[in-house]
N, C-alpha and C positions, 0 to 999 in steps of 0.2 A: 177109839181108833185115832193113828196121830196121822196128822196131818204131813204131806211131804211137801219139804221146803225145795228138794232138789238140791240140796247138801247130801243129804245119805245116799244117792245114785251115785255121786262121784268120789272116787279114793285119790285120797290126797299122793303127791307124788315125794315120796321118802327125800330128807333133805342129803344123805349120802348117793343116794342116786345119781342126785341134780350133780356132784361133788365130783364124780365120778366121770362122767359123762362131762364136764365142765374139763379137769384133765386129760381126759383122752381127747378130746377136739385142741386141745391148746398143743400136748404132745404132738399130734399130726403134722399141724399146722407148724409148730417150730421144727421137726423134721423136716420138711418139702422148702421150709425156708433155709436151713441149714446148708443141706443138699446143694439148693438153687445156687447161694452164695457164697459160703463158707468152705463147704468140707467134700470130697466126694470121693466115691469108690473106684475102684479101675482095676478089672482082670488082664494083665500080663500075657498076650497071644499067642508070643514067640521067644523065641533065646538071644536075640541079639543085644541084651543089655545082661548076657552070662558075662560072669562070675557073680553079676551084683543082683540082680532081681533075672527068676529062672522062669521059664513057661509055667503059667497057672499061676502066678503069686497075685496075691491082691495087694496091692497100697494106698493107700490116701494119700488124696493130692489136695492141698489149699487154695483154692480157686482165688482166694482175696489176695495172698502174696505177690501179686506183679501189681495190684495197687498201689502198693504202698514202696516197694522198690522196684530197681533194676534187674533184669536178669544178672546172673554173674557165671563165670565161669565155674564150671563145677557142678554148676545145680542140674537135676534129675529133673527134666518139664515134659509133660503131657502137653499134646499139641493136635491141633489138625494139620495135617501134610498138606505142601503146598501142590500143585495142578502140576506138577512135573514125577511126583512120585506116582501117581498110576500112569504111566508112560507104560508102550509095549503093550497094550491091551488087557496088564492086570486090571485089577481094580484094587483101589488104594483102601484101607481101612480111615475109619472114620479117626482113631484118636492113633497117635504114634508115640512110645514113650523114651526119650534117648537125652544124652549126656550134651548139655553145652559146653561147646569147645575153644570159641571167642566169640566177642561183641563187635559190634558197629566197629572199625576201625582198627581191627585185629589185622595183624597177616599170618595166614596160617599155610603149613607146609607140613605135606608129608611124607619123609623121605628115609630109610634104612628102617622103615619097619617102627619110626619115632613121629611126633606130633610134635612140631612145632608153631611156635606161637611168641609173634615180634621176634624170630630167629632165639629164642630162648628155648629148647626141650623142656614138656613139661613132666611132672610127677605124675606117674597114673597108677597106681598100685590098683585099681579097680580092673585093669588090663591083664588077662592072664596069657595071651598070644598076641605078639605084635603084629601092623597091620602087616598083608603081606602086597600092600600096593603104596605107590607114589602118586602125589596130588601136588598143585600148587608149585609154588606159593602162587596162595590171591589175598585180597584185600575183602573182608567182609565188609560191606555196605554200611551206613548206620539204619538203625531200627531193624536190622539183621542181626541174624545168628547163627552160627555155624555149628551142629550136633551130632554127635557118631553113638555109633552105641559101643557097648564095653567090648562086645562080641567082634571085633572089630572089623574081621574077615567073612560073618555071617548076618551082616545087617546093612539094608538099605537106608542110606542117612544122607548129611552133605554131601559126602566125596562121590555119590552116585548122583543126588538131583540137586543141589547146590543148598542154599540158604533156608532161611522161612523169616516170615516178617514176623518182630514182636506182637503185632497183632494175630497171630495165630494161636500163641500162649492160652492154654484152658485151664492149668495149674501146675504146679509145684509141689513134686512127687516128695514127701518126706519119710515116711512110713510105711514097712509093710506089716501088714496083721496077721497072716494068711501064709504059708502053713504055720503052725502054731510053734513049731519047731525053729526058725527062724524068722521070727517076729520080730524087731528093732528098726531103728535111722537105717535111712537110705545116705 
C-alpha cells in the first residue's frame, strides 16, 4: 500500500490557466484605466449638434487632450453644463456636447443669422441653417468659452446661458464609431 504524501490529493493548476487568468485581470484593469484617463464613450441625446453628429450617435472623447493643450476654436468638447443651464426648472443633463466658438478674450456677435468672432464672420460649413437669433457682442472672459451647437436654432448653449469655465471640459470629442454607416473625424 503507498503511502500519501498529500501530493496526489492536490491537481496541480495548468500553467495556461494561470496565463490566462493573468491576461484577463491585466485586460480589465488597463480597460477601467483607459476609460478613467484616456478614452471614453458618449451617446449623442439630442440633435443640436445636426448636421454634424445626429441623436443616438456614439463618439469618443480624449479625456487627456486639454492636458496637454488649449481649447481652440473649432473643437467638438464634451462638458458638464454650468448651474445656469438647468434654469426654468428643467434639469440639466449631466454631460453637454457642443461646438467651441471662442476663447478667453474673444468678442463674439451674432447678427444676420452670421457668428462673429474679433468682428471677423467665421467659416462654418458644419451649419446647415443660420441662427435665426442676434447676441452680443460680449467679451468672453479668460479660462471661458463660448459654444453653440451646429443645430443652431435647436440647441441650448452660450447664446441661452452664457459661458462655461475650462474647468468644466471632460474631453475632446474626435470620433464617431457608431452607426457604422457614418463612422469617421468629427
Amino acid at each position: 500500500m503507498k503511502e500519501d504524501t498529500g501530493r496526489e490529493g492536490r491537481r496541480r493548476v495548468r500553467p495556461e490557466l494561470v496565463e490566462w487568468a493573468k491576461t484577463l485581470v491585466f485586460s480589465v484593469v488597463l480597460f477601467f484605466g483607459l476609460r478613467a484617463a484616456v478614452v471614453e464613450a458618449y451617446v449623442i441625446p439630442t440633435g443640436s449638434m445636426l448636421p454634424t453628429i445626429h441623436e443616438g450617435d456614439r463618439v469618443l472623447g480624449s479625456k487627456f487632450h486639454y492636458w496637454f493643450w488649449n481649447p481652440g476654436r473649432g473643437d467638438v468638447v464634451v462638458f458638464r453644463p454650468p448651474e445656469a443651464a438647468g434654469r426654468n426648472g428643467q434639469e440639466r443633463p449631466p454631460r453637454y456636447v457642443k461646438r467651441v466658438i471662442a476663447v478667453g478674450g474673444d468678442r463674439v456677435e451674432v447678427r444676420g443669422g452670421q457668428v462673429f468672432v474679433n468682428d471677423e464672420r467665421i467659416h462654418e460649413p458644419y451649419v446647415s441653417v443660420p441662427a435665426r437669433y442676434g447676441m452680443g457682442p460680449v467679451i468672453v472672459p479668460e479660462r471661458q468659452l463660448f459654444v453653440l451647437g451646429d443645430n443652431r436654432n435647436n440647441s441650448l448653449d452660450s447664446h441661452v446661458w452664457g459661458f462655461i469655465g475650462e474647468d468644466h471640459l471632460i474631453a475632446r470629442a474626435f470620433v464617431r464609431y457608431w452607426p457604422p454607416n457614418r463612422i469617421g473625424r468629427i
